[in-house]
N, C-alpha and C positions, 0 to 999 in steps of 0.2 A: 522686772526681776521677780522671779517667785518668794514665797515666803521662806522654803527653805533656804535656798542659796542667799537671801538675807540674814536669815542666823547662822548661816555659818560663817558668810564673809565678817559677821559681826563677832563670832567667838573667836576666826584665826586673828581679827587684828586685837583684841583683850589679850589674847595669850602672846602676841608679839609684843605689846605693851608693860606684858607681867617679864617678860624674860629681858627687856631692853633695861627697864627700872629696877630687877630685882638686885640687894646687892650679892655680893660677893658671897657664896655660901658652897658648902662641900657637897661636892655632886648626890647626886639623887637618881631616882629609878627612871632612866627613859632619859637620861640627859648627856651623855658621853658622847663625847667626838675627839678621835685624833685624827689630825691634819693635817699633810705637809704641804705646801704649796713653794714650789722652787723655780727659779728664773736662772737661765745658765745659758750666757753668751762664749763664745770660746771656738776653737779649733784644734782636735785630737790630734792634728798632726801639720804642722805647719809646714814640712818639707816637701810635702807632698799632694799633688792633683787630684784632683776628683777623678774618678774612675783607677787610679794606684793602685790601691791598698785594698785589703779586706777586713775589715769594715770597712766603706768609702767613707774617704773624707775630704768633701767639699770646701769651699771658703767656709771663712768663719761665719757662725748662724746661731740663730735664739734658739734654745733645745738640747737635749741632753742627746748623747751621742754611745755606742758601745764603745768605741776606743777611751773612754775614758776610764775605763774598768781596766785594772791594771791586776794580776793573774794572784796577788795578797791581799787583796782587798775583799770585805763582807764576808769572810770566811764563814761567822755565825750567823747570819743572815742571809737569806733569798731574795733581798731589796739593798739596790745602791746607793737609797739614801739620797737621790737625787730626782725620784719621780713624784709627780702631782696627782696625792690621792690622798682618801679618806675614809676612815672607817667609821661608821655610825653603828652605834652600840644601846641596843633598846633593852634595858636589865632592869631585871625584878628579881627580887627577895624578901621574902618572908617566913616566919614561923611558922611549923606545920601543927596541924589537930593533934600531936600525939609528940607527948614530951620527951626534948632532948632533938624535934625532928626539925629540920629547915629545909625549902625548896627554892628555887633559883633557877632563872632562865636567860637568854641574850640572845638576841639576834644580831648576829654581827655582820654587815654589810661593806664589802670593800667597792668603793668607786675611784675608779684610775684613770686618769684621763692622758692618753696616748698619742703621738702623732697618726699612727694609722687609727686610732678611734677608741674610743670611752669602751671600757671592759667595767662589766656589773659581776659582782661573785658573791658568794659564803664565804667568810674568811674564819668559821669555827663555832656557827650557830651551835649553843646546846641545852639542854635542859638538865640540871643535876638536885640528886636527892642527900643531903645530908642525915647522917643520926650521929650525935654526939655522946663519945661516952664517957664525957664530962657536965656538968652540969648545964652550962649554958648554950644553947643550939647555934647561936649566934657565932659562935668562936672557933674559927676556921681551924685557931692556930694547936689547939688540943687535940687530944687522940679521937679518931672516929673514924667512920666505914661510909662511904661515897659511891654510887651510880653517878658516871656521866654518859647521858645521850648524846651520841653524833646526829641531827638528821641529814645533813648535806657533806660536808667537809671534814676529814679527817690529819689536813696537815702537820696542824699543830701536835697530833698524838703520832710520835715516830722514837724513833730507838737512837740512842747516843748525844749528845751533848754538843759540839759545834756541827752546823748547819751543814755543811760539805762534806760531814763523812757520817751524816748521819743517814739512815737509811727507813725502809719500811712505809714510806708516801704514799701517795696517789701514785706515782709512777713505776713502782714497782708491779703496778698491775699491767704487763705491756699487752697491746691491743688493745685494752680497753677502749669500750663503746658510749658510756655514759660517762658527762661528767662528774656525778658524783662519786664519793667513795665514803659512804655512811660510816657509821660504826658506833660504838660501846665501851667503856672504861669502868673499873674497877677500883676503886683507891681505898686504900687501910693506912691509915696512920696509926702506930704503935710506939710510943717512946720513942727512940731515938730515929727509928727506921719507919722509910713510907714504901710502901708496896702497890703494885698495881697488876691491872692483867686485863685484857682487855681482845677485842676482836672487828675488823671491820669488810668491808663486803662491797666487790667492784662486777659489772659485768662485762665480759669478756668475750671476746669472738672467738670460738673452737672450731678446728675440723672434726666433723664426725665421720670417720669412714663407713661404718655402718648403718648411715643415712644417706640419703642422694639429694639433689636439688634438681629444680626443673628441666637441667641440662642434661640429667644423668651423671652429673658428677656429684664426688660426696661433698654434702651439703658444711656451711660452716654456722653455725647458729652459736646465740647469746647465751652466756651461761652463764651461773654465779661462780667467782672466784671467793678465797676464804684467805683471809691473814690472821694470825694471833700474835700477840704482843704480851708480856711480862716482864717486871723487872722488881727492880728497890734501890733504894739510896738511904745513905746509913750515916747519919753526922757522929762518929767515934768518939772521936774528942771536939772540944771546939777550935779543933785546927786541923782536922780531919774529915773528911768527905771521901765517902765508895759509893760510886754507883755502878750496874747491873744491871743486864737485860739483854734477852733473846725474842727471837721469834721464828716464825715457820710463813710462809706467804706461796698459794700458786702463782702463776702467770703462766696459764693457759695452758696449749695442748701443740704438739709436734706436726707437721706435718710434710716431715722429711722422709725419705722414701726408706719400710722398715723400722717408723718410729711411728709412725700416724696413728692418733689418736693418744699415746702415752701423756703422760703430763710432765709439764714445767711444771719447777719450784725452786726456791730457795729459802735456806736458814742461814740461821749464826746467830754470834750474841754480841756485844758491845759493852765495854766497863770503862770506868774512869776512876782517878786518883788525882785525891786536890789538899796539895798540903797548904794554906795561906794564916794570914794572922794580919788583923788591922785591916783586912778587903774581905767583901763577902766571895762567897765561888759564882764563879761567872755563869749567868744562865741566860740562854738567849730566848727575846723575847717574842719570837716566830713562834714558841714552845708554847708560850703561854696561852691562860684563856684569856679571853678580855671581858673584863669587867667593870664596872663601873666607877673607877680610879684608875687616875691617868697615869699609870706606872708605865708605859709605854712611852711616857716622854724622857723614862730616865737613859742617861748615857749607857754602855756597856756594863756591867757590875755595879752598876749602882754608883757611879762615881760622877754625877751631877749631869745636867743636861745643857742647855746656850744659857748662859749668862755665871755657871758657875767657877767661881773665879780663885786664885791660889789659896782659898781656905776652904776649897773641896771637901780635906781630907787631909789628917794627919800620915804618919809615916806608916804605911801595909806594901802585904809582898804577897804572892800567889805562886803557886808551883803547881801546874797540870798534866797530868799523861793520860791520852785518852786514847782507845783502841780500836777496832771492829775485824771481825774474822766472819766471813760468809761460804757457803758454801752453794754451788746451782748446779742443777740437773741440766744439761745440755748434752745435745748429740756430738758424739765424735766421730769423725771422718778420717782421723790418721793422718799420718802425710798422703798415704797414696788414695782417698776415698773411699774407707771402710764403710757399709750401710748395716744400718738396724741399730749399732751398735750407742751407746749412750755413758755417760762418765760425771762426775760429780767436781764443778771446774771451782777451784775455792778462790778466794779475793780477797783483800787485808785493805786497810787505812788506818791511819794512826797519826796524833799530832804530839807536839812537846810545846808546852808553854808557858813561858814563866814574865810575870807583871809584878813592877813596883813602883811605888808611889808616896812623894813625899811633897806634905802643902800642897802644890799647884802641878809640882811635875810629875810627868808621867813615862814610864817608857817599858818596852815589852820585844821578848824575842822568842820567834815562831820557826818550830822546823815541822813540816807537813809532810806528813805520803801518806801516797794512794795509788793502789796497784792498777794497770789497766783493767785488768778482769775487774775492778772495784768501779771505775770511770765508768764503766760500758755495762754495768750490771741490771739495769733499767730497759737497754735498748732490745734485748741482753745478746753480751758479747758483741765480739768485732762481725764475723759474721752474724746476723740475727739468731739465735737459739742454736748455736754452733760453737761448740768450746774450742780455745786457740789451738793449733796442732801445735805436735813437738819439733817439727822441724822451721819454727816460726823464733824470733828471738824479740824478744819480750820486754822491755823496759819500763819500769815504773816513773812517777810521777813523782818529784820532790823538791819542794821547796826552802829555803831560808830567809827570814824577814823579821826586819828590825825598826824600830819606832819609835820615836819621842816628842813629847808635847810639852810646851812650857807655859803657862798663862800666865798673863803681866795684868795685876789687877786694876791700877789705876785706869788704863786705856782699855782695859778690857778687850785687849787683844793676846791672843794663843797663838803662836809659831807651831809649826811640826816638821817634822822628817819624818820620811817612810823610803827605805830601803830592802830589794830582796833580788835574790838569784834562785833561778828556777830551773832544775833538769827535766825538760818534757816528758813526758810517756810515750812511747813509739813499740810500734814493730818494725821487723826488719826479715822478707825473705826472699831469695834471690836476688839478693841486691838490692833490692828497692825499701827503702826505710818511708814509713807512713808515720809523721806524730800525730797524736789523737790527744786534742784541747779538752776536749770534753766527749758528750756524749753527738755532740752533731758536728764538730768543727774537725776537719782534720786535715792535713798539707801533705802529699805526696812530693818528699825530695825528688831531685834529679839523683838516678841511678847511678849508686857509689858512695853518694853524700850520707854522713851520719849527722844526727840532730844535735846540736850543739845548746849551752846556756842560752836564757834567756835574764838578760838586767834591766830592771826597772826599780828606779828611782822617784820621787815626789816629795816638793818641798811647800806647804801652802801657810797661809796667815786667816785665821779665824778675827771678826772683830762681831763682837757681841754686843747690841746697841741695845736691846731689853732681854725678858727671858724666852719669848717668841722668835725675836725676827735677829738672823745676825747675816753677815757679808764675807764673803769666801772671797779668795784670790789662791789660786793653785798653779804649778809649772813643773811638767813631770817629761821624765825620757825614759825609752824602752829602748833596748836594741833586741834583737830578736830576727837570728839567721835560720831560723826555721820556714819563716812566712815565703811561700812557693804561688807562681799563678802559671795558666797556661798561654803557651806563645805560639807564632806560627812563623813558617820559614817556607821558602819553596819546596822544600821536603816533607811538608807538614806542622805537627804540634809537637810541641815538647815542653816539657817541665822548666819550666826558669825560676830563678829569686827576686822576690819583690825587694824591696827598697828595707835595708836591715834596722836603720834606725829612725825613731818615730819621738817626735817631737811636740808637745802639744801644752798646753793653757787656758785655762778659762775662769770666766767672773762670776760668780753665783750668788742670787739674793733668797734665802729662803726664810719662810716663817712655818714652825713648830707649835702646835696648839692641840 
């Protein structure tokens, strides 16, 4: 063994000695982990074979399954809360040379460990500069003017307030070639209002008709795209909250015949309204950055994480209406296949939500929509970069769900219910009705058929055994006469109905750190 690979093997096990012995103390620069690790036995759908369904669902198996995702569930978040990973958060902070200034950096690293395989990312690596224009530099929570650097990941900086109708991502840049989507933020803190403004940067594959490629055809080359972001948020009173904000984003270039070379884009803006008293206003924590305090382990609003037990919280209530109006440059075709021509296709989403809470219980009711042109905004539109015709019939996407929790402190166990009814999103022309789940899932009815509700239901028991590790047991039903596969007859394929209702349960051990 060389001399150096001797001091080092001798410093990692001193610093493994310092961190196993040290005690208990408030985190520090370079020491942040949150963690989830989850074990989840079960079967999404007990009625049904493997090869059925879409999502398949096999016998019962160790692993977490898409049919468990039920169409109200994680609405503020982009995580089910059921996968095994972790983010490692390397943060520094200190006082800068020149008074009133502070700098701050984080590398924020997600590792996710997947059955098709381990996914490594940036989950909002940044660098930010403070000046304070209050005495002490240190003190976030006073007025002052902020530079935040993106260099890889821009998720966390997006427009609106719950996760699903939020907009302005990475994914608004469609074609993108790279996975990054850098970017830059603004922040002003002034009394009662915080401001910001910001801009971030994807590259994108364009056609250029007035270049060729070795084919002689016109060439498509990588190009920078541009998004800008602005907003604020206004605490009125202290039972009042406004927030605001727009933006402007390319996504690319046309290359429909007559439009070649034009550009994609889309704007709009996004506001919100939160009357509450006794609950803070719900912020999701996807939004956040991550720092060096593990506020990432708190529950939804701040209403305690596993082990928090009926003296969570005295008696609050929350009232929120949240909005989005978008607007996209897409070619239109007409009914009959007008060319050249182009049209500004607009999109809405919008949630209503009202939470209250008293001691231990909890419960909340949810009405959601979101227009298709809002679903398929990303992809964009139902055709790619082709706005819906008029002779198309159009149905938005709308939900209702309701929810309650009750925690029994002694046993430290928490019951819930979760109920909702869901009007799909669909088109419908010449007969044939398409619903469209999302931006990649969609069932073509049999011709004639209109898309009907979807109910699901879930009733589970939390039992919290410390503030880490607690034991789930859940039993939930969907019916859902929408779900179509394709069949064949001696005449061919055709469109049939898969099996309408879905049956499923599972056991889950997870620990939170």
């Amino acid at each position: 063994m060389t001399m150096g690979l001797l001091l080092r093997s001798v410093a990692v096990t001193a610093v493994a000695l310092v961190v196993v012995q040290a005690p208990a103390r408030r985190a520090r620069a370079g020491d942040f982990m949150d963690t989830r690790i989850t074990w989840t036995f079960g079967d999404d759908d007990f009625l049904a074979d493997a090869g059925e369904n879409i999502p398949n669902s096999p016998l019962p198996s160790i692993g977490d399954r898409p049919g468990y995702e039920l169409f109200m569930d994680n609405i503020d978040s982009r995580y089910t809360g059921r996968e095994n990973q972790t983010h490692l958060v390397m943060y520094k902070r200190v006082a800068g040379f020149f008074p009133r200034l502070s700098t701050e950096g984080a590398m924020v690293i997600q590792f996710d460990l997947r059955e098709w395989g381990p996914v490594l990312a940036d989950d909002g690596s940044y660098l930010r500069i403070r000046y304070g224009f209050d005495d002490d530099p240190e003190e976030d929570g006073g007025d002052g003017l902020a530079v935040v650097f993106f260099p890889f990941d821009t998720e966390r900086f997006r427009l609106g307030a719950l996760w699903d109708i939020s907009w302005g991502g990475g994914g608004i840049f469609t074609n993108k070639r790279s996975g990054f989507t850098p970017g830059l933020k603004l922040e002003i803190d002034i009394g009662p209002g915080r401001y910001f403004a910001g801009f971030k940067t994807a590259r994108i594959s364009e056609l250029r008709p007035d270049q060729t490629g070795g084919d002689g055809e016109p060439a498509n080359v990588q190009e920078t795209n541009y998004g800008g972001l602005f907003g604020a948020a206004f605490d009125l009173t202290d039972w009042l909250r406004l927030d605001a904000g727009g933006g402007f984003f390319e996504q690319g270039t046309f290359d429909q015949p007559g439009l070649e070379g034009q550009r994609v884009y889309s704007f709009g803006g996004s506001a919100r309204v939160v009357v509450h008293s006794g609950m803070p206003v719900p912020e999701s924590a996807d939004f956040k950055l991550y720092r060096n305090e593990p506020w990432a382990l708190d529950a939804p609003a701040g209403e305690g994480g596993p082990g928090a037990g009926a003296d969570a919280g005295g008696f609050g209530w929350m009232v929120s209406l949240e909005g989005t109006v978008l607007g996209q440059h897409l070619a239109d075709q007409g009914e009959l296949g007008v060319v050249g021509a182009s049209l500004i296709q607009p999109a809405y989403a919008a949630a209503l939500q009202g939470r209250i809470r008293t001691g231990g219980f909890r419960a909340y009711l949810l009405g959601f929509y979101r227009s298709l042109e809002f679903i398929l905004h990303n992809v964009p539109s139902f055709t790619p970069f082709v706005a819906l015709r008029g002779g198309q019939d159009v149905s938005p996407q709308f939900f209702l769900a309701t929810g309650v929790e009750f925690p029994i402190e002694g046993p430290r166990l928490t019951p819930s219910v979760l109920a909702g009814v869901q009007f799909p999103a669909s088109v419908t022309a010449g007969g044939q009705t398409i619903v469209v789940r999302d931006e990649e899932n969609r069932d073509n009815l049999p011709k004639g058929e209109e898309a009907v509700p979807v109910i699901s239901a879930r009733v589970s028991l939390r039992w919290d055994l410390s503030s880490i590790l607690s034991l789930h047991g859940m039993l939930q039903y969907e019916r859902d006469e929408n779900a179509t596969r394709l069949a064949r007859d001696a005449d061919g394929t055709y469109r049939t109905y898969r099996r309408f209702d879905r049956l499923g349960g599972a056991l889950i051990a997870q620990a939170r750190f």
